[in-house]
C-alpha positions in Angstrom: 0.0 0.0 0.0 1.1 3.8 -0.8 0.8 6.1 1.8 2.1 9.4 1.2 3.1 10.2 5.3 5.8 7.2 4.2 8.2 10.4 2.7 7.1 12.5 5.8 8.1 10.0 7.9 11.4 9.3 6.3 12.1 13.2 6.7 11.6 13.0 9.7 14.0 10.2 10.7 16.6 12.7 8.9 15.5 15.5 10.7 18.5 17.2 12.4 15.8 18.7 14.6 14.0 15.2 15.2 11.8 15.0 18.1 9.6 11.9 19.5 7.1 11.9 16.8 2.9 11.8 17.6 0.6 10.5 15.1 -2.7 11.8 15.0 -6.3 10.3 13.4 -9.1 8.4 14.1 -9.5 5.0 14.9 -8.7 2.7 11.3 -7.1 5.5 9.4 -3.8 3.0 9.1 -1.6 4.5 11.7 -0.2 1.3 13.0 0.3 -0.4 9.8 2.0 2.9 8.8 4.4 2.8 11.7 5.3 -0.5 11.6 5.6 -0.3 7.2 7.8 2.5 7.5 9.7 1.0 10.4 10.5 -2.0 8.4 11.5 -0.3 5.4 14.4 2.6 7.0 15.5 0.9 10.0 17.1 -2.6 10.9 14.9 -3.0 14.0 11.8 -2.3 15.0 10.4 -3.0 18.7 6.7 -2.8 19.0 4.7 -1.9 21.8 1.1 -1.9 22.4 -0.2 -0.6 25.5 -3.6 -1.4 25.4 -3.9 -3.7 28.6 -0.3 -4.5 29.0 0.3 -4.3 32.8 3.6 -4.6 32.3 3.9 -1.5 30.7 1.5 0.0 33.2 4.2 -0.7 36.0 6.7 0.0 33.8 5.8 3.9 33.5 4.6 4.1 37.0 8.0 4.9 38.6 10.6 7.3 37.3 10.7 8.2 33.8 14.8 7.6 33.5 15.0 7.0 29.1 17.6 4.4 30.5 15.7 2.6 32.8 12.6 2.6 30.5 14.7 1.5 27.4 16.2 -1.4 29.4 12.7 -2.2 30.5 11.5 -2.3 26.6 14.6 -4.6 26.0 13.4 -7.0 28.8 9.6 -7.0 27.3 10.2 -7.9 24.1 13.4 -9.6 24.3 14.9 -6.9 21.3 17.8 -5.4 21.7 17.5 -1.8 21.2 20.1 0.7 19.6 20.2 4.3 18.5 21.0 4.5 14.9 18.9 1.2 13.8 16.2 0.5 16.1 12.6 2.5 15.4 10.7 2.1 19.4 6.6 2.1 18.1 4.1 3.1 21.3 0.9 1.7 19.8 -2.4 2.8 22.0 0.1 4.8 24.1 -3.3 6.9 25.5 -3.9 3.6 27.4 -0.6 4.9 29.6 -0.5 8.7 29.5 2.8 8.2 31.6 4.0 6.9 28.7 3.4 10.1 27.0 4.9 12.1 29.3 8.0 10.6 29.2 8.3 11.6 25.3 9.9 15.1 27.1 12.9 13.1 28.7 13.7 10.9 25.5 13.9 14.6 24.0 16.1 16.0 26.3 17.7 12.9 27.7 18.2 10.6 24.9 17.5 12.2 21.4 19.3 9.5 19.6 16.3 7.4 19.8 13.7 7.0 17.4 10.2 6.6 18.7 6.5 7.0 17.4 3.4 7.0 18.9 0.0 6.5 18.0 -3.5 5.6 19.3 -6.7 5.4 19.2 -8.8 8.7 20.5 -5.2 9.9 21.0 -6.7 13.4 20.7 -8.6 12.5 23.6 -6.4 11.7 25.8 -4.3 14.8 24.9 -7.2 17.3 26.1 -7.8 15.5 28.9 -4.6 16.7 30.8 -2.2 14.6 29.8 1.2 15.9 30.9 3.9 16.5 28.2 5.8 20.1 27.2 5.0 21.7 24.3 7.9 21.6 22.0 9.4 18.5 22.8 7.4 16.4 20.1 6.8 16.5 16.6 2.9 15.7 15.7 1.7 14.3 11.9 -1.9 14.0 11.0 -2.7 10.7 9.4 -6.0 11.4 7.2 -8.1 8.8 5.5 -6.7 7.4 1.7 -7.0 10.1 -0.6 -7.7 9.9 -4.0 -3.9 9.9 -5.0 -3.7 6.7 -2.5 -6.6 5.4 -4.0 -5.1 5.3 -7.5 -1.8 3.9 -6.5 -3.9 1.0 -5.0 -5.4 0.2 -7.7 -2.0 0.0 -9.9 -3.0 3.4 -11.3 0.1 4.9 -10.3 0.6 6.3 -14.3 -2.8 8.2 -13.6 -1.7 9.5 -10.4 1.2 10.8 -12.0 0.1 12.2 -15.2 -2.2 14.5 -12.4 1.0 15.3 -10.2 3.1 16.8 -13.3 0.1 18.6 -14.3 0.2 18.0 -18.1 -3.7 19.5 -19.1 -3.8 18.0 -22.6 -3.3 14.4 -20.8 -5.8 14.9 -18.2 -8.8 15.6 -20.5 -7.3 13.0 -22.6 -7.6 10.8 -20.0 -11.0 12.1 -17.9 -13.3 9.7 -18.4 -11.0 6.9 -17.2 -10.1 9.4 -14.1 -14.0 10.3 -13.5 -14.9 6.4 -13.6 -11.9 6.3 -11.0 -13.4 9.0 -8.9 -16.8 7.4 -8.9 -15.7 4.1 -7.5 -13.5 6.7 -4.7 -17.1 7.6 -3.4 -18.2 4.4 -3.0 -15.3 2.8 -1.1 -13.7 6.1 0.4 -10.2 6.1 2.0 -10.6 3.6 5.2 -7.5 1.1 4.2 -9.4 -1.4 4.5 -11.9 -0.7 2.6 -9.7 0.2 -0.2 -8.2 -3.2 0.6 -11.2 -5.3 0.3 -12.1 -3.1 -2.7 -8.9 -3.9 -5.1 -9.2 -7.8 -3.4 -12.6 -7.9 -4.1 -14.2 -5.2 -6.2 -17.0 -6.3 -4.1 -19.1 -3.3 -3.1 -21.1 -5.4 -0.7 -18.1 -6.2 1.2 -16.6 -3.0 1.3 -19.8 -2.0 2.8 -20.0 -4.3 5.2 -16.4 -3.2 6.5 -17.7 0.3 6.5 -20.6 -0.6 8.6 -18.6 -2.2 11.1 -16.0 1.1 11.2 -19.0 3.3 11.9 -20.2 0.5 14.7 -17.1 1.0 16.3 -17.0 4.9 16.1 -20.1 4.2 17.9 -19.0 2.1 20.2 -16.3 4.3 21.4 -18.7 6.7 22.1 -20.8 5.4 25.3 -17.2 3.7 26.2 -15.0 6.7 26.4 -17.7 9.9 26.5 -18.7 11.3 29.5 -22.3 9.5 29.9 -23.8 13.2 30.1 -22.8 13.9 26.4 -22.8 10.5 24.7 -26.6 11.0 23.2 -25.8 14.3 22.1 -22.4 13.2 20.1 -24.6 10.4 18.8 -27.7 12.9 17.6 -24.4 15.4 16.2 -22.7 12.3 14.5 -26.5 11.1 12.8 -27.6 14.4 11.6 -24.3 15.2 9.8 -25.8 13.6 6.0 -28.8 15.2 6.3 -26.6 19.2 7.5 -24.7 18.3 4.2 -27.9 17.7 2.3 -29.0 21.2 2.7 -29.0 23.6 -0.1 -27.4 25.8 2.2 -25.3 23.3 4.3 -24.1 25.3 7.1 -24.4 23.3 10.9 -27.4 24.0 12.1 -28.4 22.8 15.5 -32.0 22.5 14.8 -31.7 19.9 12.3 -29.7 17.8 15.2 -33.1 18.3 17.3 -35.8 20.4 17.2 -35.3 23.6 19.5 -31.3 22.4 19.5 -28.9 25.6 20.7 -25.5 25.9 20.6 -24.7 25.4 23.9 -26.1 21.8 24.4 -24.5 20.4 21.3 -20.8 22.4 21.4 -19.0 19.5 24.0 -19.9 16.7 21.5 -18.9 18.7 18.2 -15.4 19.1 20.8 -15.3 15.5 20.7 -16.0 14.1 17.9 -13.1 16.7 16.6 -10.6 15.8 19.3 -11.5 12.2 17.8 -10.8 13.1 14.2 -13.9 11.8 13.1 -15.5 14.9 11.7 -14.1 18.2 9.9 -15.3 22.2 10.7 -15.3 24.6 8.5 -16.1 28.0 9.7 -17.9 30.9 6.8 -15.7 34.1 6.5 -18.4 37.4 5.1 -15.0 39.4 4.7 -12.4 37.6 3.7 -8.6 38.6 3.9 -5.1 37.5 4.5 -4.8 35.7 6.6 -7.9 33.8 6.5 -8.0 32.7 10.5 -8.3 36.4 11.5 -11.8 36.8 9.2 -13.4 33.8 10.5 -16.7 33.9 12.1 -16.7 31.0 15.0 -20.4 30.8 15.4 -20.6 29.6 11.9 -19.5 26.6 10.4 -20.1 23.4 8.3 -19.4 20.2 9.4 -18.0 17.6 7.0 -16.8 13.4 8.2 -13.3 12.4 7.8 -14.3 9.8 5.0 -16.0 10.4 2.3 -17.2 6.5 1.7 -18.7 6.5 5.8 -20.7 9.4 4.8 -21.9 7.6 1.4 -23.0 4.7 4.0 -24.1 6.7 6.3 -26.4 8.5 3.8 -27.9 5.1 2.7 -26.8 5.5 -0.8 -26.2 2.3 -3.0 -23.2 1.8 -5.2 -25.7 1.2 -8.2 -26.9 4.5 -7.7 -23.9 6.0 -7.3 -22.0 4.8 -10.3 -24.8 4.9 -12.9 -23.7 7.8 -14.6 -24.5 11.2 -13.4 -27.0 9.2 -11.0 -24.7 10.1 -8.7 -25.1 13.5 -8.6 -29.1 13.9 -8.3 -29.9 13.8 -4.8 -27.0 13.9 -2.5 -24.7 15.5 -5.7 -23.4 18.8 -3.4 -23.2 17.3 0.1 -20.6 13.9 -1.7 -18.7 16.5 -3.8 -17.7 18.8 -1.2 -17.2 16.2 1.3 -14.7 15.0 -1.2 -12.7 18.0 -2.1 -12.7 18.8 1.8 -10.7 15.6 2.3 -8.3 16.7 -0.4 -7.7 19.9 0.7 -7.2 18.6 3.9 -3.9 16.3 3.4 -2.3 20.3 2.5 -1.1 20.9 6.0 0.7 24.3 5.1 -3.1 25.8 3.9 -5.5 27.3 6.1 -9.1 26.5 4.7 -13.3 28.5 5.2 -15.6 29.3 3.0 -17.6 32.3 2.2 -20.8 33.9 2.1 -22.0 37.3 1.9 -23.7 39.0 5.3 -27.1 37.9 3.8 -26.0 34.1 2.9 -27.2 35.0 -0.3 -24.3 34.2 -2.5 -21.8 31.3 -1.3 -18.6 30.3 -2.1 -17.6 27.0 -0.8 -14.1 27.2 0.0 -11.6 29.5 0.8 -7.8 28.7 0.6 -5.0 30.7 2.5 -2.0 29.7 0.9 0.1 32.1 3.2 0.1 34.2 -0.1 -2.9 34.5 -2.3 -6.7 34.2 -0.8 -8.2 31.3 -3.5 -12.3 31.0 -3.8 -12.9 28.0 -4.6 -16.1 26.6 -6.1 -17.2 23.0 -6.5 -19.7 21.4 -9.2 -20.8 18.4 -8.9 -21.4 17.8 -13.1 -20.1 19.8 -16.0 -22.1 23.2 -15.1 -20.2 25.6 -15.1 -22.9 28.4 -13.9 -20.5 29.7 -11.3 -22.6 33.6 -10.5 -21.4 33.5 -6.7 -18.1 33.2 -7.7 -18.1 35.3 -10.6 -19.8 37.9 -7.5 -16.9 37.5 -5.7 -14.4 37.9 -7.9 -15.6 41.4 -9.2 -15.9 42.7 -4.9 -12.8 41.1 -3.6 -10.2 40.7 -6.8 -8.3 37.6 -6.0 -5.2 36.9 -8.0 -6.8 33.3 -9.0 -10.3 31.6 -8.5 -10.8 27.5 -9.0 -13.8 26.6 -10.2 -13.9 22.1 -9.7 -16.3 19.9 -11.3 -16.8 17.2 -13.5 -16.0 19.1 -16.9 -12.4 18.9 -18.5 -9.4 21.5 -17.5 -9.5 25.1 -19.1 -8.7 28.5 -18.3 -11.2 31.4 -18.9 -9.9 34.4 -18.3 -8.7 34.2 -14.3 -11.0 31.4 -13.4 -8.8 28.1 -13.4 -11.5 25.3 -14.2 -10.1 22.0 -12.6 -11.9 18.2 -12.6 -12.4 17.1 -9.8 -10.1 14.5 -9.8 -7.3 16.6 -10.4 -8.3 19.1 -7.3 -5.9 17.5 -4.7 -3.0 18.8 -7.0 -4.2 22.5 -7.7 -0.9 23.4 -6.6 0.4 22.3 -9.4 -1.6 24.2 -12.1 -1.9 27.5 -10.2 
């Protein structure tokens, strides 16, 4: 499998700067397999640790934090000898010990020379819930869902992926239809490895559901098992009412539509949490947008989006049949799938800040808004090949951006400063800018 954090990880490990290294993302994004992938292939050793109910490892933390005593106590455990230069140390569930945690600050002050990772599940949790480590003396990296890059190279489509990298336009509308078809299947099976892994097994959308279903049981499991009781129904009415928020025409959260007579103030602990979980995305409206974009952004205002793009398909009810067939699969649920998906490509761009606008009225929308630390981009999605774009054109004669991106189904041209990019192409708009 191709995972694109493999080349972060590996700059990382070069790092002159290299600092105990947290992984962030929810529950079955493939952060253990990525640890243990990129262990294997640039170091000689890896020793693995998981800390879900290991008492040893409870005990082991318990006393001092000493990075001598602990790494002699590793050896011990799994009978691997651990050195500096070859050995990669892997704390899997480390949220199960937060001690463990905290002694990431004295393996960065004590013994840099080591290599260690961590990762768990509701990680972001645990590390709101007081969990006692200094700023500084970690590294984080976000581990999102399989993108649609991923999703090509899994399918030995690593030519397409390619062809949309280096940018060359007269290929990609040579090559759209094939790339669309692609994209289709991409909503159907979404990014959850293993999904994707049944899916290129199989091409069995029945299974891949199935695996889906029993992803969003265990996101809803962890809810009455780690949620304060007090809150667990309202995470669970916030997580069910997410399809039909995207639904809308205009799609902003609105905490009516999670129960009747909702406010703000009931629901805001469980939107915490199911963000602290990395389950679900926000995405707050800027009515006067500038550079840079985090200093326009109105908090009480916001869209919610999942982390995967094929969860919300299931969770929406919608049957592959429908969803292949054509443009059958933009009727009913066309906006809320499309933007969901170019949310989740946006997303894996951790040096962009992302909103969206509308004016003071919410008469005229744009749906996202991209702070490249330079340039301000408005970016509008289509879910077919209309191009009827008067919101952006709107904004584009009151605000002046240097570039606008308009993304839908219809093949690459530029009209005058409006770049029009497929879909498929959108997690690269670097490249064509």
């Amino acid at each position: 499998m191709y995972r694109q954090a493999l080349e972060d990880l590996k700059n990382w490990k070069n790092s002159r700067h290299r600092k105990p290294l947290i992984i962030e993302g929810a529950r079955q994004v493939g952060k253990t397999w990525l640890m243990k992938e990129f262990g294997n292939q640039a170091y000689d050793n890896v020793v693995y640790i998981n800390f879900d109910d290991n008492n040893a490892m409870q005990e082991l933390f318990r006393q001092d934090l000493d990075p001598i005593r602990l790494l002699r106590g590793l050896e011990l455990f799994t009978g691997e000898k651990i050195t500096p230069l070859n050995t990669l140390i892997i704390f899997d569930e480390v949220q199960e010990v937060p001690r463990a945690l905290t002694s990431l600050k004295y393996f960065y002050e004590n013994a840099p020379q080591y290599s260690i990772i961590c990762a768990g599940s509701l990680l972001g949790i645990a590390l709101h819930q007081g969990t006692s480590f200094p700023v500084g003396k970690v590294d984080f990296l976000r581990l999102h869902p399989m993108n649609f890059d991923e999703f090509l190279h899994a399918n030995d489509k690593a030519q397409l992926a390619d062809m949309l990298k280096q940018g060359d336009t007269s290929l990609i509308n040579a090559f759209g239809l094939v790339c669309r078809d692609l994209l289709k299947q991409y909503y159907v099976v979404g990014g959850m490895p293993e999904a994707v892994l049944e899916y290129i097994s199989s091409h069995d959308f029945k299974e891949v559901q199935k695996i889906q279903d029993n992803i969003i049981r265990a996101y809803e499991h962890d809810f009455s098992k780690h949620a304060p009781n007090d809150i667990v129904p309202k995470i669970t009415m916030v997580w069910n009412s997410i399809p039909a928020q995207l639904a809308r025409e205009n799609n902003r959260f609105l905490y009516g539509v999670v129960r009747e007579g909702g406010r703000a103030r009931e629901f805001e602990t469980a939107i915490t949490w199911l963000l602290d979980c990395g389950l679900i995305h926000k995405l707050y409206r800027s009515t006067h947008p500038v550079l840079p974009l985090k200093s326009s952004l109105d908090l009480k205002t916001f869209k919610i989006y999942l982390n995967d793009i094929g969860l919300l398909s299931r969770l929406s009810g919608l049957q592959p049949e429908v969803l292949l067939q054509g443009n059958d699969l933009f009727t009913e649920y066309k906006g809320a799938l499309t933007e969901q998906f170019v949310l989740q490509e946006l997303v894996c761009h951790r040096d962009i800040q992302i909103g969206y606008y509308t004016n003071e009225r919410s008469t005229a929308e744009i749906d996202f808004l991209v702070d490249t630390g330079v340039h301000l981009i408005p970016l509008e999605v289509k879910a077919s090949t209309n191009l009827k774009a008067k919101s952006l054109k709107a904004y584009i004669e009151k605000f002046h951006p240097a570039m606008a991106i308009r993304s839908s189904m219809a093949d690459y041209r530029r009209e005058e400063m409006i770049l029009n990019l497929p879909l498929f192409a959108i997690g690269n708009f670097k490249t064509y800018l």
